[in-house]
C-alpha positions, 0 to 999 in steps of 0.5 A: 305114049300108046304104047305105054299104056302101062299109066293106067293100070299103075294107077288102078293097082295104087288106087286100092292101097290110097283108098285104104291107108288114107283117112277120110277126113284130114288135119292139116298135119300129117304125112303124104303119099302119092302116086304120079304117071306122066305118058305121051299117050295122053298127047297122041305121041308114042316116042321121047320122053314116053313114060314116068312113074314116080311113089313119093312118101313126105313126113309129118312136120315132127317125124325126122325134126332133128335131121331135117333141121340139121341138113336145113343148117347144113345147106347155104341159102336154105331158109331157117324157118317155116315148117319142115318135111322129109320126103323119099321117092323112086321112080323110072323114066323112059325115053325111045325115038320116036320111031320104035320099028326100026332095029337099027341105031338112029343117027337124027333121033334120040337113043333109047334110055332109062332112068332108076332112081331113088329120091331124098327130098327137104321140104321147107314151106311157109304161108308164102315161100316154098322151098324143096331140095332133093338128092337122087341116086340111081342108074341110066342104061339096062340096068335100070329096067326101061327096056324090059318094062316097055317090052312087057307092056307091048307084049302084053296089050299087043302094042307096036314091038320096040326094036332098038334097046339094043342101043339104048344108052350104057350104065353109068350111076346118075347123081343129081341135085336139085332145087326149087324155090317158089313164092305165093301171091294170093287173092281171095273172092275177088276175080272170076264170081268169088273164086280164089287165085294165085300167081307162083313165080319160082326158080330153080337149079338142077346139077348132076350127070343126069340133069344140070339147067336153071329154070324161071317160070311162074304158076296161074291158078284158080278156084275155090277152097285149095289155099291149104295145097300150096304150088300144086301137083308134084310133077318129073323133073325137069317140070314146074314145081309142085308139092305132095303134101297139102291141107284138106279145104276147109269144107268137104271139096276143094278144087281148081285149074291152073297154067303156067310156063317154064323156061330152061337153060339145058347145060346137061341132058344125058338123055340128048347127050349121051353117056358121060363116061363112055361113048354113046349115041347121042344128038345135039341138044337145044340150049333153050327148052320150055314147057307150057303146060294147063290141069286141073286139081280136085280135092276131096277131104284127104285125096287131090287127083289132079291131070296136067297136060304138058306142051314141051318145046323141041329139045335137039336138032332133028326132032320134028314138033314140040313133045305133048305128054300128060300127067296123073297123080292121086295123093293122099294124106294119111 
């Protein structure tokens, strides 16, 4: 969002400490470290989902090997083989009207939220499968510190005033579970002068107070050099899938651009719905949502920065347009 603009200054901090702990070079196994900003700023909006941050740690393959492989035992339907990662992350979303002047509750439009949370991840990956399971824990309402970030932020670059978090949904802790499995087809130095490419069909499920949808989509990628980065950039739930950990290209430079679609069956949106146990605003939310979304990844030794721009399809009754956010993410492995 405009008003958010908080994206990059988060990222010029984060930057120093990549550039710093990342080696130069890489092999292939090692542990991940990234950081990811999603904003409307990057779509010229400034309200709905508005801002995301999310730092995700992934393992080595041989750090946590007895827990990750017995939480992959534990779990029905999660695949015995290929190697295995366990990964942590925390993160905060924003969600505002689209109007932030108005002080007074907003009946047609969506009600100021914010999300904390924490993120336990199991990640299990062969050279054409790909598995990702994640448990997240953490707050909507005050508690979760939406409203004072987007204030200091506005104050701070002299960004339009938001005036109704006094409206913003109440606390309630927020559980949620999801998984995402993909598949891998790929081609080498056959289309486009040379260049690689590869189709990733995936599905998913999300259950939880937060989130509960399934999802269907598929991936279009291509490039030169980036089979060791599997789905692409990890992205904010609800999104398409991605990965924070890859391999370094077999030269110095890997790079590729990629589009896709998902479609979504909505059972659940606490931010459109509303608290669970408590009355709250809330709109009447489209059971059918979509994302269609283009980016570009490059890949230099250790580091992929890679910027996606996201079309978001109208998610309840009321709102105007399509929602059009961008993201940004900087990982290292290290």
């Amino acid at each position: 969002m405009r008003t958010n603009r908080s994206a990059g200054a988060g990222i010029a901090a984060l930057a120093a400490l990549f550039l710093a702990a990342a080696s130069p070079c890489g092999a292939a196994d090692r542990a991940s470290v990234s950081l990811l900003v999603e904003n409307d700023s990057f779509g010229g909006t400034d309200g709905h989902y508005t801002n995301g941050l999310k730092a995700s740690w992934l393992s080595r393959t041989d750090q946590f090997a007895d827990f990750s492989r017995r939480l992959a035992q534990a779990i029905p339907l999660f695949p015995a083989t290929g190697t295995r990662r366990v990964g942590f992350a925390v993160g905060q979303n924003m969600y505002t009207p689209a109007d932030l002047t108005i002080a007074t509750p907003q009946p047609e439009d969506r009600p100021y939220a914010g999300w904390l949370y924490g993120e336990l991840g199991l990640v299990s990956q062969t050279a054409e499968r790909h598995d990702a399971l994640a448990i997240s824990l953490g707050v909507i309402g005050p508690a979760s510190q939406a409203e004072n970030a987007q204030k200091f932020w506005h104050r701070t670059f002299g960004f339009t005033k938001p005036r109704g978090w006094a409206h913003q949904l109440d606390d309630e802790p927020a559980l949620n579970l999801s998984y995402m499995h993909s598949r891998r087809y790929i081609t080498e130095d056959t289309v486009l002068f040379g260049l690689d490419a590869d189709l990733i069909p995936h599905v998913g499920l999300s259950l939880g107070n937060v989130f509960t949808y399934g999802a269907a989509g598929f991936t279009l990628r291509f490039g030169d050099d980036f089979k060791g980065d599997f789905s692409g950039p990890d992205r904010i739930r609800p999104s398409m899938p991605g990965a924070v950990h890859f391999e370094p290209p077999g030269g110095a430079f890997g790079w590729y651009v990629f589009a896709g679609i998902e479609g979504r069956a909505m059972v659940r949106n606490i931010f459109l719905d509303g608290n669970t146990f408590t009355d709250s605003h809330s709109v009447d939310r489209k059971f059918w949502v979509g994302d269609a979304q283009v980016g570009i990844a490059l890949i230099f030794r250790s580091f992929r920065l890679s910027y996606t721009q996201v079309l978001r399809t109208i998610e309840f009754d009321g709102q105007d347009h399509p929602h059009n956010f961008g993201a940004i993410s900087l990982t290292a492995n290290f």
